[in-house]
C-alpha positions in Angstrom: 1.9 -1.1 -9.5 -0.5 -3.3 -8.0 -4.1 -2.6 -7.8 -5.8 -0.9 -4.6 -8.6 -4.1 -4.6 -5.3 -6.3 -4.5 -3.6 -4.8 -1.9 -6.6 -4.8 0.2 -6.5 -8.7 -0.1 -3.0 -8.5 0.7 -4.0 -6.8 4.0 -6.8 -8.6 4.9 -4.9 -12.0 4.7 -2.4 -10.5 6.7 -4.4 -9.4 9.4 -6.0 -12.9 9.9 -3.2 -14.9 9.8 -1.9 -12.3 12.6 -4.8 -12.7 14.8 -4.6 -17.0 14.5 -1.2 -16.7 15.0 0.2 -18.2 11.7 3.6 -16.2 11.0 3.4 -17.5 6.9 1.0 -16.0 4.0 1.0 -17.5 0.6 0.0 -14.7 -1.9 -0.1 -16.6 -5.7 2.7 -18.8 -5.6 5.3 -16.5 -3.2 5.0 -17.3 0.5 6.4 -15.1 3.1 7.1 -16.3 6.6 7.4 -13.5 9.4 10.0 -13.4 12.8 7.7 -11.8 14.8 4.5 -10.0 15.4 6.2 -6.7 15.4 7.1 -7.8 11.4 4.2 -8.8 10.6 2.4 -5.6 12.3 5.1 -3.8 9.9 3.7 -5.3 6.7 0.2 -4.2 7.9 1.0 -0.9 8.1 3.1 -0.6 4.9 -0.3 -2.5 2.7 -2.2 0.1 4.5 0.3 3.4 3.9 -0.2 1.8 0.1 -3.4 1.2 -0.3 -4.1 4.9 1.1 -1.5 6.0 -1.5 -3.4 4.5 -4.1 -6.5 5.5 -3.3 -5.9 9.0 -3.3 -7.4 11.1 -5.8 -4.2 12.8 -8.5 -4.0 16.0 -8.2 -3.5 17.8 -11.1 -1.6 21.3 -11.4 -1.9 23.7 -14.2 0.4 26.6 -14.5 -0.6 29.4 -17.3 2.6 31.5 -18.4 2.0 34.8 -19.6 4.9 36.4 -21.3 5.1 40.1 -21.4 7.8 43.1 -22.6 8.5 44.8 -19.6 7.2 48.4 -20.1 
């Protein structure tokens, strides 16, 4: 999985290119080019549904079983 600092890049890039109206972002050596601004808005939205994902604290569950005879 790709780190939360990462995916914030990601975004970020996104959203620029979005508001100066390029439809392409390079990210490493893949580039993605988007059909609309209704994609692109799309992509936005799942970086940020992942980076909130991410960021979220684990929640960890404990369960303690304790076995009796019925009496």
């Amino acid at each position: 999985m790709t780190d939360v600092e990462t995916l914030r890049e990601w975004r970020d890039k996104l959203i620029d290119n979005r508001a100066s109206g390029v439809r392409e972002a390079r990210f490493g050596d893949e580039s993605v080019s988007y059909k609309s601004d209704e994609e692109m808005a799309m992509a936005i939205r799942d970086l940020e549904r992942r980076i909130a994902n991410a960021a979220r604290p684990k929640v960890v569950r404990t369960v303690y079983v304790n076995p009796s005879r019925g009496t």
